[in-house]
C-alpha positions in Angstrom: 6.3 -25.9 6.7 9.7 -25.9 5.7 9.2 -26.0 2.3 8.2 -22.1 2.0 10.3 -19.1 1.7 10.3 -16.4 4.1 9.3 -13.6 3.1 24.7 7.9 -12.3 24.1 11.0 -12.1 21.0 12.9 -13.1 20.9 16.0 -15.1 18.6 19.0 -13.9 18.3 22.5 -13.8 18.1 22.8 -10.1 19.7 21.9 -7.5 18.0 18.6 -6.2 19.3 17.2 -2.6 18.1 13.5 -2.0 18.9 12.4 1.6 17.3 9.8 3.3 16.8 10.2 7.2 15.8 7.3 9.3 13.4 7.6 12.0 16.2 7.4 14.7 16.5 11.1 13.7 13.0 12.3 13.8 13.1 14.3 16.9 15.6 16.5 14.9 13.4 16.5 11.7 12.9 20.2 10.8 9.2 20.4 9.3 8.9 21.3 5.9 7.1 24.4 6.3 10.5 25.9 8.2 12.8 25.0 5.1 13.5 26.0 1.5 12.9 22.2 0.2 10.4 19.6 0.5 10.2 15.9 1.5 8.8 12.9 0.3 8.2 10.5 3.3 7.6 7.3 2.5 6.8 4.0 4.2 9.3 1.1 4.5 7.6 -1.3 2.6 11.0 -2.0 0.7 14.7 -1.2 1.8 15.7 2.0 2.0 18.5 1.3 -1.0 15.7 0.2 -3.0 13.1 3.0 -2.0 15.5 5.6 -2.6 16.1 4.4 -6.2 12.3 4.2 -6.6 11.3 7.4 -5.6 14.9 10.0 -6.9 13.1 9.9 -10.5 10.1 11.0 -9.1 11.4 13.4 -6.9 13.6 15.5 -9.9 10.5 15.2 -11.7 8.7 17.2 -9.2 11.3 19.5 -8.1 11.3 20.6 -12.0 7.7 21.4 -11.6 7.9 23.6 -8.5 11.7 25.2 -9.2 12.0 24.2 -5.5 14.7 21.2 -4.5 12.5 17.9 -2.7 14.3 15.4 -0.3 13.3 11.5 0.5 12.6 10.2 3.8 12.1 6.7 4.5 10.4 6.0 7.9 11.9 3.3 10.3 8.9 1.3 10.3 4.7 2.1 9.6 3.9 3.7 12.7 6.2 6.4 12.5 5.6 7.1 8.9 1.9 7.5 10.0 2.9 10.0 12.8 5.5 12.3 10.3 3.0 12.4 7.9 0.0 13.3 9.9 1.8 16.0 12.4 2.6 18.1 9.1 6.9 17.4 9.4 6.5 16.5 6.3 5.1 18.3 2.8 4.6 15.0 1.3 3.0 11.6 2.2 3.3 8.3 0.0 0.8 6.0 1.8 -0.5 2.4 1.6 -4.6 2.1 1.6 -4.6 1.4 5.3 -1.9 3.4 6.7 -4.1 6.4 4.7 -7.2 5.3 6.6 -5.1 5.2 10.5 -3.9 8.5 9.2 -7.6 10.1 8.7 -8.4 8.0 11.9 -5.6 9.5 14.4 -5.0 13.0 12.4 -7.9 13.8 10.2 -8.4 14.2 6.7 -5.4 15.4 4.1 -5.9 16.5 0.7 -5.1 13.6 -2.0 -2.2 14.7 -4.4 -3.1 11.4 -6.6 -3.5 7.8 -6.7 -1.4 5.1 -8.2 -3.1 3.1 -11.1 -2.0 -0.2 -12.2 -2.5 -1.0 -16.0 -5.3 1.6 -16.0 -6.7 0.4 -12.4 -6.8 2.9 -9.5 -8.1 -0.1 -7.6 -6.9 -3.9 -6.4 -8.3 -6.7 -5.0 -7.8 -9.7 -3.6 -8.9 -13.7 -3.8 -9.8 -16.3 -1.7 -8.6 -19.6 -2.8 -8.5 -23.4 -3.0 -7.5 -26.1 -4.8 -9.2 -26.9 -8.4 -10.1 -30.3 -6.7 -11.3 -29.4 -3.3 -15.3 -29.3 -2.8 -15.7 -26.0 -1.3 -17.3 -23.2 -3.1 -17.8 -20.6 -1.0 -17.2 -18.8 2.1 -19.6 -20.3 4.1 -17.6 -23.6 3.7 -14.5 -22.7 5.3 -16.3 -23.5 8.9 -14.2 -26.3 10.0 -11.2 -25.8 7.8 -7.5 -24.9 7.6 -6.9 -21.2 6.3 -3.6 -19.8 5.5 -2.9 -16.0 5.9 -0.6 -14.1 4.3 1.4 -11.3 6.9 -0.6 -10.2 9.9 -0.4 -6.5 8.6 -0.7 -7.1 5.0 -4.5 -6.0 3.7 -5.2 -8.4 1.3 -3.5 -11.6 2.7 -5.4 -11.0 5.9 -7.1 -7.7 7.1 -9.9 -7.6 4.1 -9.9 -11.8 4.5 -10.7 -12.0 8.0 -13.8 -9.3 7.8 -15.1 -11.7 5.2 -15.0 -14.2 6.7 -16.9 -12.1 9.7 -19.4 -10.7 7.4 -20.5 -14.7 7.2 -20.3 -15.3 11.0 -16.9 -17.4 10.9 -14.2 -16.1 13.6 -10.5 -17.5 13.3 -11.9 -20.1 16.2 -14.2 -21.3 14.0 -11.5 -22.8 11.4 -9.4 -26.1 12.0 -6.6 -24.3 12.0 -5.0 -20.7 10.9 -1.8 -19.6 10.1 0.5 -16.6 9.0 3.3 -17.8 6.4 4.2 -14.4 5.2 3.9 -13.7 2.1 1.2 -14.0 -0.6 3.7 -17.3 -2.6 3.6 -19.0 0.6 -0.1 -18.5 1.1 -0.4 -20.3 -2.8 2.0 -22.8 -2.1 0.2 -23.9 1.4 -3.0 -24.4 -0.7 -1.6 -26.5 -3.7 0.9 -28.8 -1.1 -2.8 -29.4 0.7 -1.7 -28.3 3.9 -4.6 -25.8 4.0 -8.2 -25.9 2.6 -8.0 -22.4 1.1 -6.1 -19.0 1.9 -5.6 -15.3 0.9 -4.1 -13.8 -1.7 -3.9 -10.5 -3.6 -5.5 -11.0 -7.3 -2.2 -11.1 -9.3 -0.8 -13.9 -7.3 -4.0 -15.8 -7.9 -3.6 -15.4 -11.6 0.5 -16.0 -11.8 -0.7 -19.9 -10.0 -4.0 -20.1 -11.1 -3.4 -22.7 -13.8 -0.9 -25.0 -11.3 -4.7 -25.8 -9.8 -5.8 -23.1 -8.6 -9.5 -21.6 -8.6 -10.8 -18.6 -6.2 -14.2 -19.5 -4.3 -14.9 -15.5 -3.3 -13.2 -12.2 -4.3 -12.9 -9.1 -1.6 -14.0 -5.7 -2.7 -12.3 -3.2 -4.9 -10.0 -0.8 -2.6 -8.4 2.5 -4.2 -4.4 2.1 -4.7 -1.6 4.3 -2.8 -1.1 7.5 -2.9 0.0 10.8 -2.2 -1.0 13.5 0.1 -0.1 16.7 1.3 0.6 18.7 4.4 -2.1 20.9 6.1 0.7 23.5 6.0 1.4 23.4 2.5 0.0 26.7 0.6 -3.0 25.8 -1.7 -1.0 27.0 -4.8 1.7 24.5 -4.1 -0.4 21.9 -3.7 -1.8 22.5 -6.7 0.9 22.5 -8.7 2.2 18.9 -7.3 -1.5 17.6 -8.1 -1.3 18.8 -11.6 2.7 17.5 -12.0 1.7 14.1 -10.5 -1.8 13.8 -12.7 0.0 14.5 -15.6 2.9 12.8 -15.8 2.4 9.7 -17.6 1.8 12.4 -20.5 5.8 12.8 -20.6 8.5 10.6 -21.4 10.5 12.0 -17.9 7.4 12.0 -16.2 6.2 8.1 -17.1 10.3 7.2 -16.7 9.9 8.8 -13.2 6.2 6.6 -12.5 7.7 3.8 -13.5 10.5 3.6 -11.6 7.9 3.4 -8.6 6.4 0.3 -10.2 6.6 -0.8 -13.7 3.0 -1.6 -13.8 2.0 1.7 -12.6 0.6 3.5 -15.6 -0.7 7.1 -13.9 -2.1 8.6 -11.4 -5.8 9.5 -10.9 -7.9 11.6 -9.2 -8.9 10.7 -6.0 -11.1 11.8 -2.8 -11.4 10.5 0.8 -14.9 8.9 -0.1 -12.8 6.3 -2.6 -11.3 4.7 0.9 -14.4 4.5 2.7 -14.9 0.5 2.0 -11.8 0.1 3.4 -12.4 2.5 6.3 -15.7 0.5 6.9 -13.5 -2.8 7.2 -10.3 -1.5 9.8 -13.2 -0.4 12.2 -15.6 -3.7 11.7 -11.9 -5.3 12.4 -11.7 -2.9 15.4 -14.6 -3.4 17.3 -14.0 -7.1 16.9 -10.6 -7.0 18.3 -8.8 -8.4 15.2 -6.6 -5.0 15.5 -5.9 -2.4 17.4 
């Protein structure tokens, strides 16, 4: 398997203080609702350099909106992201799809500032794939055969994969062999080199290979995108005024600047509701009560 990769200053009215803490620190994390500012904690799903970048437009943008300063907080890793976000230490949450639904799980529900949409699309999906030449055509074939996964943690190149492939009685026994390479690019390359029957990837990566001999036998559900959410602590008229700053900011030119900087792709945020996870919610617990996680 050698042959795959392993995984100036801004001008403002106010006073805006960006500081990212690290996790290390948490026990001396004053919560929001004790100081004159509010965070942003987000989950470590890039560097922290690279977050920070990401997220300072944003942050201005929203300070502006409130006339109150907002600070950054990058968590050391998923679990304690979770943890800030759902004890209240934090005003504001940016969470992945499945850390939202352990969130709900372990803390209970959280109002939704907004979704992310990419190119218009509040929701993503994935692919199951094979080679153009191979003879199987559906789930039901992979019985028997070699299946590459993406990352153990990632929800398209192996959480939503692996209840699909329960929802047709296959287990990861019932396959030849199964593997974890990673990343989605490794999951393409294992299919085209032949050294797996099919694997999982999330749509886009599917499309960037697709004519290298590529063709998808099954495609997983539609799940709602990232998003934000607030603190039970945070007064209702705050809130509000986030919600309306972060729906309506693809209607400036500071505002997209700031959306963009997230992820180019990312054209606005919606509207969105606990009920709009509740696919995904269905597939952690099917995954639960199997064992697959914990």
């Amino acid at each position: 398997m050698g042959k795959y990769s392993t995984g100036g200053s801004m001008k403002s009215i106010f006073v805006i203080s960006f500081v990212i803490i690290y996790s290390c620190l948490s026990n001396t994390v004053v919560a929001d609702t004790e100081q004159d500012q509010l965070t942003i904690c987000i989950h470590p799903y890039r560097s922290s350099t690279v977050l920070y970048q990401a997220f300072t437009p944003l942050a201005e943008f929203l300070s502006q909106a409130l006339g109150k300063p907002l600070s950054i907080h990058i968590a050391k890793d998923y679990e304690s992201h979770i943890a800030a976000v759902g004890t209240n230490k934090f005003g504001i949450g940016y969470m992945g799809p499945a850390s939202y639904i352990y969130l709900v799980n372990q803390y209970g529900k959280k109002r939704i500032l907004g979704r992310q949409a990419i190119e218009g699309k509040p929701v993503f999906q994935g692919k199951i794939i094979a080679r153009q030449d191979s003879p199987l055509t559906s789930l039901a074939d992979l019985k028997g055969k070699r299946f590459a996964f993406g990352d153990p943690s990632s929800t398209m190149s192996h959480l939503v994969p692996r209840y699909m492939l329960l929802e047709v009685g296959i287990s990861v026994e019932d396959l030849a062999e199964h593997k974890f390479l990673g990343n989605h690019t490794n999951v393409v390359l294992g299919v085209l080199s032949g050294d797996f029957d099919a694997g999982a990837v999330k749509e886009s990566e599917f499309y960037k290979y697709e004519q290298r001999g590529l063709k998808a036998i099954a495609t997983t559900p539609a799940l709602s995108e990232h998003l934000f959410v607030a603190s039970d602590s945070m007064p209702e008229s705050i809130v509000n005024v986030l919600r309306s700053a972060l729906l309506n900011a693809h209607l400036s030119e500071q505002g997209l600047r700031a959306i963009h900087a997230i992820k180019p792709t990312i054209s606005a945020f919606m509207p969105a509701q606990d009920s709009d996870y509740e696919n995904l919610r269905v597939i952690i617990n099917t995954l639960k009560t199997h064992g697959v996680i914990q």
